[in-house]
C-alpha positions in Angstrom: -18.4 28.0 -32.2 -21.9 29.0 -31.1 -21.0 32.7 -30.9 -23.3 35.4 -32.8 -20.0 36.6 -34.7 -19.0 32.8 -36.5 -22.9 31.9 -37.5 -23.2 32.0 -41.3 -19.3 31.7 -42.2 -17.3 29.0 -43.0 -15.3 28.4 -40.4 -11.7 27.1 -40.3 -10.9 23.3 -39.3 -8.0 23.2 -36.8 -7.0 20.3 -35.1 -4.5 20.1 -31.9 -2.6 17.7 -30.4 -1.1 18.6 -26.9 1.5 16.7 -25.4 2.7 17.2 -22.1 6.1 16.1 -20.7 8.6 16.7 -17.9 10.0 19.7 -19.7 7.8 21.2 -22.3 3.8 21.7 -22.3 3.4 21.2 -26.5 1.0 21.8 -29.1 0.5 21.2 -32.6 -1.7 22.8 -34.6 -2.8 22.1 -38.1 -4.6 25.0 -39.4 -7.4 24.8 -42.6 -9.1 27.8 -43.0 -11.0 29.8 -46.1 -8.4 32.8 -47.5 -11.1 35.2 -46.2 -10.1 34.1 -42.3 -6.6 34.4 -43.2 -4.3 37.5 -42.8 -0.8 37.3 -42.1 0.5 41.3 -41.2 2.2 41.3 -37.7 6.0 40.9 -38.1 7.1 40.5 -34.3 6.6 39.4 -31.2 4.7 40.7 -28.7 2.4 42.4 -31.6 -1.2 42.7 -32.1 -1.0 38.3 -33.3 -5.2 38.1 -32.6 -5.6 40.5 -35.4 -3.8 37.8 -37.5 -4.8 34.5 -38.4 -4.1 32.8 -34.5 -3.6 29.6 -32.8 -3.6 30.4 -29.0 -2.6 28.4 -25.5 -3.9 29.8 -22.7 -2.5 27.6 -19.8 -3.1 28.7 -15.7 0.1 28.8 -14.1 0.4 25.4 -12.5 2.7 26.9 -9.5 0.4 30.1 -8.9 -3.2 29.0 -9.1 -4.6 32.8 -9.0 -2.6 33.9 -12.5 -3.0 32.1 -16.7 -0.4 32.6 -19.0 -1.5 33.5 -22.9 1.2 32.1 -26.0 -0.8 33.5 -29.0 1.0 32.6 -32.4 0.6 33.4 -36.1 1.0 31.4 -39.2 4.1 32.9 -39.7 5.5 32.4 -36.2 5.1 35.5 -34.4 4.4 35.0 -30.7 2.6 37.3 -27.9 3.1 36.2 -24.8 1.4 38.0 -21.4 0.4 36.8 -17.8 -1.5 37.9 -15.1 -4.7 37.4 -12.9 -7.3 39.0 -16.1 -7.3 40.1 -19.0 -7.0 43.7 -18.2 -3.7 43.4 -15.5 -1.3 41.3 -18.2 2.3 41.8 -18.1 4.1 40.9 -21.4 7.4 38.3 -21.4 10.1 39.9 -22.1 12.0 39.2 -25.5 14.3 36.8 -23.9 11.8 34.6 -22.2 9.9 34.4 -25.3 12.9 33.3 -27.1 12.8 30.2 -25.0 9.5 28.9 -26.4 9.9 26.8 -29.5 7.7 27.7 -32.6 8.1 26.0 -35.6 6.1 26.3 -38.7 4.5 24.4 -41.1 4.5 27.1 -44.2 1.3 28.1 -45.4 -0.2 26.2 -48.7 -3.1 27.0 -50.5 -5.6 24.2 -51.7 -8.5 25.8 -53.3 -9.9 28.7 -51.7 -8.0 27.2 -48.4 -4.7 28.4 -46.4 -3.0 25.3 -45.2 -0.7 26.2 -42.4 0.8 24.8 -39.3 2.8 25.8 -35.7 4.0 23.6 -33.3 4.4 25.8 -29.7 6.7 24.2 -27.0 6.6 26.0 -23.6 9.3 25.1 -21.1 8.4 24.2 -17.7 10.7 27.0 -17.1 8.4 29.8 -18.0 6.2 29.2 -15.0 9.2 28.5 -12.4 9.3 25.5 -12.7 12.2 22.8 -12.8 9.8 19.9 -14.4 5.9 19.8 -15.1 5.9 16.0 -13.7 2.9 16.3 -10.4 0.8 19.0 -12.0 -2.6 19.5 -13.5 -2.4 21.3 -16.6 -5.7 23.9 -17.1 -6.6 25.9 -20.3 -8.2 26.0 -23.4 -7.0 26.5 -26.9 -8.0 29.2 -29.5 -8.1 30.1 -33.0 -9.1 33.4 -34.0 -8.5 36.1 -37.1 -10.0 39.4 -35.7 -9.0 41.3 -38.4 -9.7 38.9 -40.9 -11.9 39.5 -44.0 -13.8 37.6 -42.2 -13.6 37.4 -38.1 -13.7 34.3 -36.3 -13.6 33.2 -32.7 -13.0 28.9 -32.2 -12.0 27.3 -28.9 -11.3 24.0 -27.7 -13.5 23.8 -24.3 -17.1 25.7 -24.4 -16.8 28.8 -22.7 -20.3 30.0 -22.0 -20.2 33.6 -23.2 -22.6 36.0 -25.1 -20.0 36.9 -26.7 -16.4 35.7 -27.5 -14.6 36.1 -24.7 -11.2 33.7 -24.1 -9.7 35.5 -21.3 -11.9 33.8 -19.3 -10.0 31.0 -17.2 -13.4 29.7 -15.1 -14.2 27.9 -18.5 -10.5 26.2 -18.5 -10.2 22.2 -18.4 -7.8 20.3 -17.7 -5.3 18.9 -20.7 
């Protein structure tokens, strides 16, 4: 929240819970932000979601150490979903993969000058090649962003110590 770009603006309040089981690495977001920070455009997967008003998961592949998934979803649903060992070398899931990660949506109110919105993201052990997620250390950090926003902003879970914001940046990931 320290980051040059959020000083000055309200910010938005998001809370998460994660919950990890055998099958499904989950995350519920609830999602409070000024109607300046919100903008709902992208209508599919796999678009430009960070432009939107964003939760994001970005997990590091528990069964291939050297490579971090990102699940970046908008208030409307829309996923993008890319792995790889940066950010510049991602490869995009495919529409079918995608399809096996559970969104669902909590549809956006407005109290005041706030958007009230949720998503709930459920991510199959599956997705990383694996039968079950029971034995392994979960790594990441969670993100909410709007960069085309009226107004931009950049949150995170776990500090990443960055001039500016940066998320693809998995040496800042903690453990879940």
């Amino acid at each position: 929240m320290n980051w040059i770009p959020n000083q000055g603006i309200q910010l938005p309040v998001v809370m998460a819970d994660v919950n990890v089981t055998a099958d499904y690495f989950e995350v519920s977001f609830t999602v409070e932000e000024p109607e300046e920070c919100f903008r709902s455009e992208v209508r599919e997967d796999n678009g430009r979601s960070w432009e939107d008003s964003c939760v994001e998961i970005f997990l590091q592949n528990p069964a291939k150490s050297e490579e971090y998934f990102n699940f970046e979803t908008t208030s409307r649903g829309f996923l993008l979903a890319a792995h790889g060992p940066d950010r510049n070398n991602r490869q995009v899931l495919s529409q079918n993969i995608i399809d096996k990660i559970i969104r669902t949506k909590q549809v956006a109110s407005v109290a005041g000058n706030l958007i009230c919105w949720g998503m709930t993201v459920q991510i199959p052990a599956s997705i990383f090649g694996l039968s079950s997620f029971e034995g392994f250390s979960l790594r990441g950090n969670l993100y909410k962003c709007g960069d085309k926003s009226r107004t931009p902003h950049y949150l995170s879970a776990f500090p990443i110590e960055t001039e500016k914001p940066d998320f693809h940046r998995p040496e800042f990931f903690q453990e879940f």
